[in-house]
C-alpha positions, 0 to 999 in steps of 0.5 A, a space after each residue: 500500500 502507497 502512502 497518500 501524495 501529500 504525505 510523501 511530499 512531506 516526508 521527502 521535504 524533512 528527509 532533505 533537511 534532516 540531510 543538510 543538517 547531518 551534512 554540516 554537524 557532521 563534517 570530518 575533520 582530517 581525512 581519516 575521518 571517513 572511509 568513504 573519502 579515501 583516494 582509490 588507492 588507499 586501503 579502508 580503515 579496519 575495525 571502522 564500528 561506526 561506518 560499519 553501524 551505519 552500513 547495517 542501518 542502511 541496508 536494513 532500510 534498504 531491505 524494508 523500503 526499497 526504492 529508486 532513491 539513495 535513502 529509505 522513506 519512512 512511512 510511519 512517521 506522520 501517518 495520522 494524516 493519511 487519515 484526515 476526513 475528507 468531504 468530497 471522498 468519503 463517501 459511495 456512488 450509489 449509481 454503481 451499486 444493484 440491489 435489485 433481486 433477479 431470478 435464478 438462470 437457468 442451466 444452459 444461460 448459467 453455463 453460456 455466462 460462465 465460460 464467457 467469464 472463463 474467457 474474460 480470465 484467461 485473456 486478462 491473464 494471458 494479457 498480464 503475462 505478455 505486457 509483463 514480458 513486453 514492458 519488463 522495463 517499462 515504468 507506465 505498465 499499467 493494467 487499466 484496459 478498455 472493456 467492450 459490452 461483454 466485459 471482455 478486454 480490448 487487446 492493444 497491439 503495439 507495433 514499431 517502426 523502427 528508424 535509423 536514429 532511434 526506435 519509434 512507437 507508432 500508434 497504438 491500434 485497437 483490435 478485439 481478439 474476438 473479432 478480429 480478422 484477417 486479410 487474404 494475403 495474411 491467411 496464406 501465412 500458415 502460423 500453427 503446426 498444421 492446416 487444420 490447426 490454422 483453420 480452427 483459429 477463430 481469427 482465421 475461421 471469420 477471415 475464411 467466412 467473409 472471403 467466401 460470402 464475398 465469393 458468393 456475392 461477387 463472382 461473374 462469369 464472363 458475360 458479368 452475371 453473377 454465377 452463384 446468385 442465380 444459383 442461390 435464387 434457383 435454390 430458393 425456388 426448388 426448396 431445395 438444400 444443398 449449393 453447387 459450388 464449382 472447385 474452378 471457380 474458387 480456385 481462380 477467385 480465391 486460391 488459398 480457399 480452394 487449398 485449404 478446401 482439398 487438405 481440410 475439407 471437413 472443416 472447411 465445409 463448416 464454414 460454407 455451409 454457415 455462410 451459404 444459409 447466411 448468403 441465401 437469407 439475403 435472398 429469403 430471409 425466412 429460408 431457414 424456416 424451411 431448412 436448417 442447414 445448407 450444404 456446400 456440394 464441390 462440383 468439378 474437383 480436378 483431381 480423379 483418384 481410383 479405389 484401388 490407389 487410395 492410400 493413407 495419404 489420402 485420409 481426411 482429405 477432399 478425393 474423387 472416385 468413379 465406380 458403379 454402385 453394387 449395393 444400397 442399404 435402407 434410409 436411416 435417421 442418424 443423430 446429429 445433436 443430441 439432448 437428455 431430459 435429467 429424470 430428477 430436476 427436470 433440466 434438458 442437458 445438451 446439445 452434445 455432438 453425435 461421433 460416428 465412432 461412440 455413442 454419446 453418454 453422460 454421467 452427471 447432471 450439470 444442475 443437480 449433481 445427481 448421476 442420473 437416470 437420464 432419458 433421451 429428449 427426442 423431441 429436441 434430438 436433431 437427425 439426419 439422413 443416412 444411407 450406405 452404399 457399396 462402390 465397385 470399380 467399373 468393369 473396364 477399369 480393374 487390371 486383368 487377373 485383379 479383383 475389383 475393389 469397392 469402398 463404402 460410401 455413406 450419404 446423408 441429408 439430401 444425398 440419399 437415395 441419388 443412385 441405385 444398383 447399376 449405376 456408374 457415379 463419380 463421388 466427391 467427398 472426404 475420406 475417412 477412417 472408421 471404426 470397425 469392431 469386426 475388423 479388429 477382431 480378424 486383425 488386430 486392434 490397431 486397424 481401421 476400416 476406410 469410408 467415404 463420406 460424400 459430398 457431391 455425387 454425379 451420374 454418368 448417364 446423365 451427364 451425357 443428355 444434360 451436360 452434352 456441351 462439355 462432353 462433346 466440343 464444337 470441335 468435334 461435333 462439327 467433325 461428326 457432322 462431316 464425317 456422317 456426310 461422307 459417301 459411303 459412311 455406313 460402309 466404312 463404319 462397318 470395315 472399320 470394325 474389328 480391323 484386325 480380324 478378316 473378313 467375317 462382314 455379316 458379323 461386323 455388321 450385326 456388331 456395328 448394328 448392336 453397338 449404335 442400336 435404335 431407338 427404344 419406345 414407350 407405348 402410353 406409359 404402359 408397355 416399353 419396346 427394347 432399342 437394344 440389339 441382340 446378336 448371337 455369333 455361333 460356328 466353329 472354333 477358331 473363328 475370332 468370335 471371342 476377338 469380336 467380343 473383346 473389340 466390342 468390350 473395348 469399343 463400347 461405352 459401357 461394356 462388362 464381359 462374362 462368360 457361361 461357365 464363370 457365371 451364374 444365374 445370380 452373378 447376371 442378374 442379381 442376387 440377395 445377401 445379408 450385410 454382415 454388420 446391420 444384418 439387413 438384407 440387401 441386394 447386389 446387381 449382377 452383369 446385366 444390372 452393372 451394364 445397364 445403358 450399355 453392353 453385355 459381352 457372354 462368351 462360351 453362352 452354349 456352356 451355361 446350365 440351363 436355369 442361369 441361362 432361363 434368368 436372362 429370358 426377362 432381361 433380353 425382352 423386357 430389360 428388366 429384371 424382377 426379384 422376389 427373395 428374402 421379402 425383397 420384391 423389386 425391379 432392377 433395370 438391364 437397359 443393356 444390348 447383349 452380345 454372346 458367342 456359342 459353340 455347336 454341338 460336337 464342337 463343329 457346325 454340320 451344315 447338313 442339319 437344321 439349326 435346332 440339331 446344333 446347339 442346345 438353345 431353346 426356342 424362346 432364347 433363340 427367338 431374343 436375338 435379332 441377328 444370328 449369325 453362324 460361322 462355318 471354318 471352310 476350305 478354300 485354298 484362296 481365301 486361306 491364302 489372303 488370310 494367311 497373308 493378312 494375320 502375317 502383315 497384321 503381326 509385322 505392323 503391330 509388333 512393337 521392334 519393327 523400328 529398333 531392328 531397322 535402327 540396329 542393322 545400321 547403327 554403324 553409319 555415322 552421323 551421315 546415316 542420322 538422316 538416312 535412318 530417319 527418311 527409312 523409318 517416316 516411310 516405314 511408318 507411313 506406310 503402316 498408316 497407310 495399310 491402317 487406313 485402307 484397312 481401317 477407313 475410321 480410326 478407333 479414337 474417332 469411330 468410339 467418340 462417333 458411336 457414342 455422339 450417335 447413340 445420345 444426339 440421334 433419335 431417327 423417326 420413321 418416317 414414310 416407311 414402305 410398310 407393304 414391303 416390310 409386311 411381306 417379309 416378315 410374311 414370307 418369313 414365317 412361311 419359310 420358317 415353318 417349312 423348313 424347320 428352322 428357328 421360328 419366326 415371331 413378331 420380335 423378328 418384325 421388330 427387329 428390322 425396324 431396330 435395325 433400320 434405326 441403327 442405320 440411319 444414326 450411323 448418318 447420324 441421320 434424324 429420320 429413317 430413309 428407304 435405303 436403311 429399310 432395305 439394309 435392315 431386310 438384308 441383314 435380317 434375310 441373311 441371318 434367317 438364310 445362313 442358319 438353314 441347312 445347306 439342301 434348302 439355302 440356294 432355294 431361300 436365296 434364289 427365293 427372298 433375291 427380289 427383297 435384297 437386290 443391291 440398291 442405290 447406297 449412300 
């Protein structure tokens, strides 16, 4: 305690005369008097009592007084005038004093007050502690502070400027550490161990939040309208819950956003979903009436991973993974916030947090102290959506001999129930480690199962129809365009299917036909007609018909392969299991299901049982598949063309007997193909001769030391021969491009973007249609089919010319069916008909149907 300011003037004024008194009654006679007046040199008086006394009297005032002047103070002396009455002082401000009564706070608002206290302390002491540190020899370190309106203290930041003649305080700049933000450029300036860390800082957190309202305000595509508004109004008139936002779009406009995004997704997140409800209110103010939350869906991330190449590296960071979904779980309410209701003082506890990992208990009660019972407040518990679904690397994507990996992927709020069964979707979202009793048990406690928690999820076949302009540029659909106005175009497709395989036209037609497809049609809502082509390739062995089905896997865009004797009736359709961890039933889709929209390849079809090979009878017809187990009754969809390839009876085909004598297919499968197809492995010494030269000439191009054994024979010329070997290998690779080309008319990159564009762009109508010609066809048909024996002919035959005929005319990309196509279509389904008969009674059915497929004028 200090003494008053009048008393210590008083007592520093007799100090001073007590001083000069002692300093003229007591002057040294000689100069041994005193040590202190000794010259340097000399050595001090021994056995001096008296300045010893004094030394010991002033050291123990300096010990009880201290202070920056030479003597003590004594504070004792005139004390009672400390304590003189003084009018103005001596009373209180009753202004300042609350006696007011106020009712008790309930739990949560006692609880909001006392952290808001908490705070208060731990700020003023982390404050006290660095003025300490900063203004060690500062004589004004004061701690009066400025308060703001919460009682919290407003931290002054001192910085300093620092010049060449001396240091410089600038002045001193108010910030509240509770709402302080950043700048842009400052957030890139990582001040904590990691990203997470940085972003948690609540400084960092409002910087991060008033940048990406300001990018939803703000950007402009180039046309100056604002992108993200008309996204929000488009969101409010939908009802809609959750925000498309574009990774490009951050990226270009705010770059630290957008990486701090890919590392610290999760939290990131958060954030966006607080400012884009804050954004939408500027909209529809009452929108949170209708949603509680909004949820930020990145669009476009760059980055494509594959399931097999996640790695630890990839844990609690933004990924994107393509895939087909085999499995769907049930939609359930997960919680999200919870609240208990204290059984003995009636308070609600909570909200807590729900972790995926643990469920969420407590053990006191914060208002009564008691340790329960607690009950769980649903009324106030908040939930959400969650669905689990099972994603599988698409077909064409696992390396051979591999299995294909799948990865769990969970869906909340309004993602659930996005995809099903079948469908191929690229999935967005954060990657995470999970708890897996199970796996622990197999493998050891420190294992943890992986999922995907998404955030956006696009359909691929959707992207097609709707998002046609960044699939295709203008580029490339105006090099459709002329490629279709070709002459001759249909023919040049079909020479360049297959092109390492000779011959064989009728088959490269019927795959060219399978691969385009027509155009499926819906009767009132009521009854669908399939637009899919079927194809059945039957003959001897060696012909290439399993090569076709590989071409056709990779050509196709969408294809899984299968064979007769590794598959099942359940592997092609679908079939029923029980999850192992909800013990749920769920259904996983087969072939069929996976290639839905594209194209199913079985080979070795002769080689199946024939119940597997009854289950496909619903999928080829109505491209459908019904299933009915386990009290699961549903419908999937097989949208899909197939393709198969069979062995006769024997091994060989016997031309002498009808077709039904040489395979063991039903009538009804049988009746499901459009095209069949039958190859005979004839003798003829000059077509083997092309042939042989062909496979010969086919091996020299594609092998892949052509050009290195050119460069070793002359690898002795000098420099000279540089040039020399150059000139030989163009013309050596020209060459190969030239044969390429006469073989192959089309090139493969070309012919597959081509029969896609065509397969979505084109519908073809028919359009004028000779129907008298198409009725007598299909008359004189039947007529043959029941006189010679032969597979029958049925009205999905009369169909099939007309799917045909579609197929043509999107070969020309083509809006309309033309005459020539109807003539096409007649030719390939009388060849297929006339090729499958017996050899005594194919002349006298060629000679027969002649007038139907007499060559007409072709484009």
């Amino acid at each position: 305690m200090s003494s008053p300011p009048s008393a210590s003037r008083g007592s520093r004024k007799r100090q001073a005369e007590d001083e000069d008194e002692r300093s003229s009654t007591h002057q040294p006679s000689s100069p041994l008097g005193s040590s202190p007046q000794l010259p340097p040199s000399s050595p001090a008086i021994p056995f001096d009592m008296a300045a010893e006394e004094e030394d010991e009297i002033h050291n123990d005032v300096a010990d009880l007084n201290p202070s920056d002047e030479e003597e003590g103070e004594d504070l004792m002396e005139g004390m009672e005038r400390d304590y003189r009455s003084r009018a103005e002082q001596d009373h209180y401000n009753m202004s300042d004093i609350d006696d007011d009564e106020y009712e008790a706070m309930d739990a949560a608002t006692r609880r909001r007050i006392d952290e808001q206290m908490n705070r208060r302390d731990q700020l003023l002491n982390n404050t006290h502690s660095r003025q300490q540190a900063f203004l060690e020899d500062d004589e004004d370190n004061e701690m009066d502070q400025e308060l703001d309106m919460l009682g919290l203290p407003i931290q002054r930041r001192r910085r300093r400027q620092y010049d060449n003649d001396a240091d410089e305080m600038l002045d001193d700049v108010e910030i509240d550490p509770f709402n302080e933000e950043l700048s842009l450029e400052s957030l890139t300036d990582i001040k904590a161990p990691s990203i997470t860390e940085w972003i948690l800082q609540p400084a960092v957190s409002r910087s991060i939040a008033r940048e990406f309202k300001s990018f939803l305000l703000e950007y402009t595509d180039d046309k100056g309208r604002s992108v993200y508004g008309a996204r929000i109004r488009t969101l409010g008139e939908v009802n809609a819950e959750s925000l498309d936002v574009t990774y490009e779009h951050l990226a270009d406009s705010k770059a630290i956003l957008a990486l701090f995004l890919a590392t610290s997704p999760s939290e990131m997140l958060k954030i966006f979903d607080i400012v884009s409800m804050e954004a939408t209110e500027l909209h529809y103010p009452n929108y949170s009436q209708i949603h509680s939350e909004i949820h930020v869906r990145i669009v476009g991330f760059p980055k494509h991973t594959n399931l097999r190449d996640l790695r630890e590296n990839d844990l609690n960071q933004l990924i994107k993974v393509g895939g087909v979904v085999t499995r769907r779980t049930g939609v359930f309410p997960q919680l999200k916030y919870v609240k208990f209701d204290c059984l003995k003082c009636g308070v609600v506890l909570g909200p807590f947090i729900q972790d995926s990992n643990t469920e969420v208990r407590i053990s006191f009660c914060t208002n009564c102290q008691s340790k329960g019972p607690f009950r769980m407040n649903s009324e106030k518990t908040l939930y959400r959506n969650y669905q689990r679904i099972t994603l599988q690397e698409s077909p064409g994507t696992v390396p051979a001999g591999r299995l294909p990996r799948h990865r769990e992927v969970i869906l909340l709020s309004d993602l659930v129930d996005v995809a099903k069964p079948g469908e191929e979707i690229e999935v967005t979202g954060i990657y995470k480690n999970n708890y897996d009793g199970n796996l622990n048990a197999k493998n050891g406690f420190p294992v943890f199962a992986t999922i995907i928690e998404a955030n956006s999820i696009r359909r691929k076949e959707s992207s097609y129809s709707e998002n046609s302009l960044s699939s295709w540029s203008e580029e490339e659909e105006s090099s459709f365009r002329r490629l279709s106005q070709e002459k001759g175009i249909i023919d040049k497709i079909i020479s360049s299917m297959a092109p390492s395989i000779y011959g064989h036209k009728d088959i490269k037609t019927a795959i060219a036909c399978s691969l385009f497809g027509g155009v499926p049609k819906d009767v009132n809502g009521k009854h669908s007609i399939r637009g899919d082509i079927n194809v059945l390739l039957l003959g001897d062995p060696g012909t290439a018909k399993s090569q076709i089905l590989k071409y056709a896997e990779k050509t196709a865009n969408r294809a899984v392969f299968a064979t007769g004797q590794g598959a099942s009736a359940v592997g092609l359709t679908a079939s029923v299991r029980k999850d192992p961890i909800t013990r749920e039933w769920t259904l996983e889709g087969g072939a069929l299901v996976l290639a839905d929209k594209g194209t199913c390849l079985i080979d070795e079809f002769d080689k199946m049982n024939d119940q597997d090979r009854t289950s496909i009878h619903e999928a080829m017809e109505q491209q459908s598949i019904s299933v009915s187990k386990a009290g699961i009754v549903t419908t999937l969809q097989a949208r899909c063309a197939i393709i198969a390839a069979a062995n006769p009876n024997g091994g060989r085909y016997n031309s002498t007997l009808p077709l039904s004598q040489n395979v063991d297919l039903t009538e009804p499968i049988l009746s499901r193909f459009d095209i069949l197809c039958v190859v005979r492995d004839l003798v003829n010494p000059e077509s083997d001769e092309r042939l042989a030269s062909f496979v010969i000439d086919s091996h020299m191009r594609s092998h892949p030391t052509n050009t290195e054994d050119i460069e070793d024979d002359e690898a002795e010329t000098g420099e000279e021969g540089d040039g020399v070997r150059r000139t030989r290998r163009e013309k050596i690779s020209q060459l190969n491009k030239q044969k390429e080309s006469e073989i192959s008319p089309i090139s493969q990159e070309l012919l597959m973007k081509y029969i896609n564009y065509a397969r979505v762009k084109v519908q073809p109508k028919l359009h004028q249609m000779d129907m008298d010609k198409v009725a007598r066809v299909y008359a004189e048909l039947r007529k043959e089919s029941i006189s010679t024996g032969s597979f029958p002919i049925t009205v999905r035959h009369l169909e099939s010319i007309l799917r045909i005929a579609e197929a043509f005319a999107k070969m020309r990309l083509s809006d309309f069916v033309s005459q020539s196509d109807l003539n096409r279509a007649i030719k390939v389904s009388i060849d297929s008909f006339v090729g499958a008969q017996k050899v005594t009674v194919r002349k006298q059915l060629q000679s027969k149907f002649q007038k139907f497929t007499l060559p007409t004028r072709r484009r």
